[in-house]
C-alpha atoms as a printed R data frame, in Angstrom:
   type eleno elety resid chain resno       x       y      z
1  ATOM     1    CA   UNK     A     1   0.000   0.000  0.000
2  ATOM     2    CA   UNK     A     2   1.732   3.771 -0.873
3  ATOM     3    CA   UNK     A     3   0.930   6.270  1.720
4  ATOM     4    CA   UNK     A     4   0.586   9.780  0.058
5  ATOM     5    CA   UNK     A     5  -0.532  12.988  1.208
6  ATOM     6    CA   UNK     A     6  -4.292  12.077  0.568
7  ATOM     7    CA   UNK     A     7  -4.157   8.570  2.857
8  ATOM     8    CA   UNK     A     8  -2.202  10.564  5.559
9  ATOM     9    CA   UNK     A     9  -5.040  13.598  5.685
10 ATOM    10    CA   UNK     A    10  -7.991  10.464  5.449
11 ATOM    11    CA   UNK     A    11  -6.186   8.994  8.852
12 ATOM    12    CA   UNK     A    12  -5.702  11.920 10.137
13 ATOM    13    CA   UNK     A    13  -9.407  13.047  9.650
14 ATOM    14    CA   UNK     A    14 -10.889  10.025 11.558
15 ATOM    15    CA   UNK     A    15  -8.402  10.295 14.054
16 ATOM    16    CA   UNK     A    16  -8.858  14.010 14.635
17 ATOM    17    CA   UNK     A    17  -5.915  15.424 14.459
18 ATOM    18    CA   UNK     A    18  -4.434  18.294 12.888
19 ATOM    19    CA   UNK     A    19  -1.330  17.844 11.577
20 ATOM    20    CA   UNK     A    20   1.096  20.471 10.501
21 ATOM    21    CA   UNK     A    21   2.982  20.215  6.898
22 ATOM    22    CA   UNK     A    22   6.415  18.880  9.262
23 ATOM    23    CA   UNK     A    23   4.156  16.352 11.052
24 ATOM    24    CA   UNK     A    24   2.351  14.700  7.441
25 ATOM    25    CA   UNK     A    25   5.984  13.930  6.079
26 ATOM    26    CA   UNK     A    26   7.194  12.313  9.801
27 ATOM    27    CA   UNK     A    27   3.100  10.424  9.689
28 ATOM    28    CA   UNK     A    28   3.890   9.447  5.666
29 ATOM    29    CA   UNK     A    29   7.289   7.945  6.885
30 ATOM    30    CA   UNK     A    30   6.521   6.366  9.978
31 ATOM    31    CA   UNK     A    31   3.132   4.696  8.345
32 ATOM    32    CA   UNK     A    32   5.171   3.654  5.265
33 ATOM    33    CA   UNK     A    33   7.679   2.018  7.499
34 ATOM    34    CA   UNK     A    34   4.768   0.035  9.354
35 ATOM    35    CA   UNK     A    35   3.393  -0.894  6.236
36 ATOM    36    CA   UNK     A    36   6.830  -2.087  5.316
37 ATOM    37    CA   UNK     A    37   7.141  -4.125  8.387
38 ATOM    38    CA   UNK     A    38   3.811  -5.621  8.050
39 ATOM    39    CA   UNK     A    39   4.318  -7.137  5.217
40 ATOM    40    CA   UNK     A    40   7.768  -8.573  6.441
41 ATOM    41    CA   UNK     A    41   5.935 -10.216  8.831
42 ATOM    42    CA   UNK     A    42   3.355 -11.975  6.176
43 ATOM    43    CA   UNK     A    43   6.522 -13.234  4.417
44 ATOM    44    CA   UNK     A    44   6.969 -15.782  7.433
45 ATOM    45    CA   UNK     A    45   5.384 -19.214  6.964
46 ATOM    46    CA   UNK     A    46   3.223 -19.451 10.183
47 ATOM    47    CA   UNK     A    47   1.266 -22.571  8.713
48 ATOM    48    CA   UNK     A    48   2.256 -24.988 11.302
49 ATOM    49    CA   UNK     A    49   2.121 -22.365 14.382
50 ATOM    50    CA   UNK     A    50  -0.510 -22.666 16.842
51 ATOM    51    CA   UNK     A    51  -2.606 -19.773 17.515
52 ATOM    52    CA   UNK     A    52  -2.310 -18.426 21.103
53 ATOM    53    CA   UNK     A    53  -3.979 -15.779 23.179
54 ATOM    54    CA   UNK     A    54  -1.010 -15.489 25.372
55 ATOM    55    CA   UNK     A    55   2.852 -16.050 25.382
56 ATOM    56    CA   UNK     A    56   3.220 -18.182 28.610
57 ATOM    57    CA   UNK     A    57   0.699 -20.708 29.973
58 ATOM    58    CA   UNK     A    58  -2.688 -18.941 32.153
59 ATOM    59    CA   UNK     A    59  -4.211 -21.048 34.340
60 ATOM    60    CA   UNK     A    60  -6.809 -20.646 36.597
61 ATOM    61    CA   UNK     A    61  -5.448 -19.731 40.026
62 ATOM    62    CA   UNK     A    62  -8.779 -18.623 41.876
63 ATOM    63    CA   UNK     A    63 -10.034 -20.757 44.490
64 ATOM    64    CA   UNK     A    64 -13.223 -23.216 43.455
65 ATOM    65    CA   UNK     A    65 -16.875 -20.722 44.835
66 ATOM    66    CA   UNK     A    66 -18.523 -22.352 47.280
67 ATOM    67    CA   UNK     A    67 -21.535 -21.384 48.234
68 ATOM    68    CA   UNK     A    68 -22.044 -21.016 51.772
69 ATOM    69    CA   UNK     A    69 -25.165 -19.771 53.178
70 ATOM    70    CA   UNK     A    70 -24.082 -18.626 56.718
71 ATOM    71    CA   UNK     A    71 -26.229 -16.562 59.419
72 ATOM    72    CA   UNK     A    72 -23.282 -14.452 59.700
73 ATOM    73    CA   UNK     A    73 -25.322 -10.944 60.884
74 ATOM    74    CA   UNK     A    74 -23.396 -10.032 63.695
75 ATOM    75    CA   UNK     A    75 -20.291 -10.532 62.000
76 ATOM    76    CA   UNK     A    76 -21.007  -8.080 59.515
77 ATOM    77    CA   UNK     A    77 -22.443  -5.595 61.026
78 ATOM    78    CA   UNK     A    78 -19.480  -5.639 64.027
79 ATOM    79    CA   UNK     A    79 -17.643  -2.347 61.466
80 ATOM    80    CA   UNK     A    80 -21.195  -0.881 60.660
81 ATOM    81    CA   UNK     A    81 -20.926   2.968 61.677
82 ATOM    82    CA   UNK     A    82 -24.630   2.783 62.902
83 ATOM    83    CA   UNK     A    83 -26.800   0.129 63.084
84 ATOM    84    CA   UNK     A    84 -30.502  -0.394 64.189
85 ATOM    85    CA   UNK     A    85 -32.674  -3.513 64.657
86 ATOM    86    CA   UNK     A    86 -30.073  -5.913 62.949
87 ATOM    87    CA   UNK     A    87 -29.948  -4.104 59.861
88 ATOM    88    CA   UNK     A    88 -27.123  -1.255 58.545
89 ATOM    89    CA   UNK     A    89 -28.426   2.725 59.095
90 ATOM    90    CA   UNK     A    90 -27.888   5.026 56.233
91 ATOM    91    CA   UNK     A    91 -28.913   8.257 56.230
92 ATOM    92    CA   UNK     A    92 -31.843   9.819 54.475
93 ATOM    93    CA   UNK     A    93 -31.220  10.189 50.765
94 ATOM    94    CA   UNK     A    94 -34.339  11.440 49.479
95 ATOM    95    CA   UNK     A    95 -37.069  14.065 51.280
């Protein structure tokens, strides 16, 4: 693909920018030399690569949920600033 004048004022456009004569040459350049690279990189016979999401190994590290169904009242409300029949007090939010 040639990047000209007209391509670098398009990208520029949906990207928003304004771009001074200086900064379309160094944009022209630097997008050619992407471009370049690019297509470097489709030279290289990846047919026998496996596709991966990741350089090293994930694996789930997270404990297993249980679900645990506790009467566990007290405990929470023990750091409640104010509290009132067993239940957490907030104050009025609407007249």
């Amino acid at each position: 693909m040639i990047i000209d004048e007209k391509t670098i004022d398009y990208v520029a456009a949906l990207a928003k920018l304004e771009l001074s004569e200086e900064e379309k040459v160094k944009a022209e350049k630097d997008l050619g030399s992407i471009l370049g690279y690019m297509e470097t990189m489709n030279e290289l016979d990846t047919d026998n690569i496996e596709p991966m999401s990741h350089v090293f190994p994930i694996r789930n590290v997270f404990r297993e949920d249980k679900v645990v169904n506790e009467p566990n009242r007290d405990i929470l409300l023990e750091n409640a600033p104010a509290k009132k029949d067993g239940c957490f007090m907030v104050p009025k939010t609407v007249e």
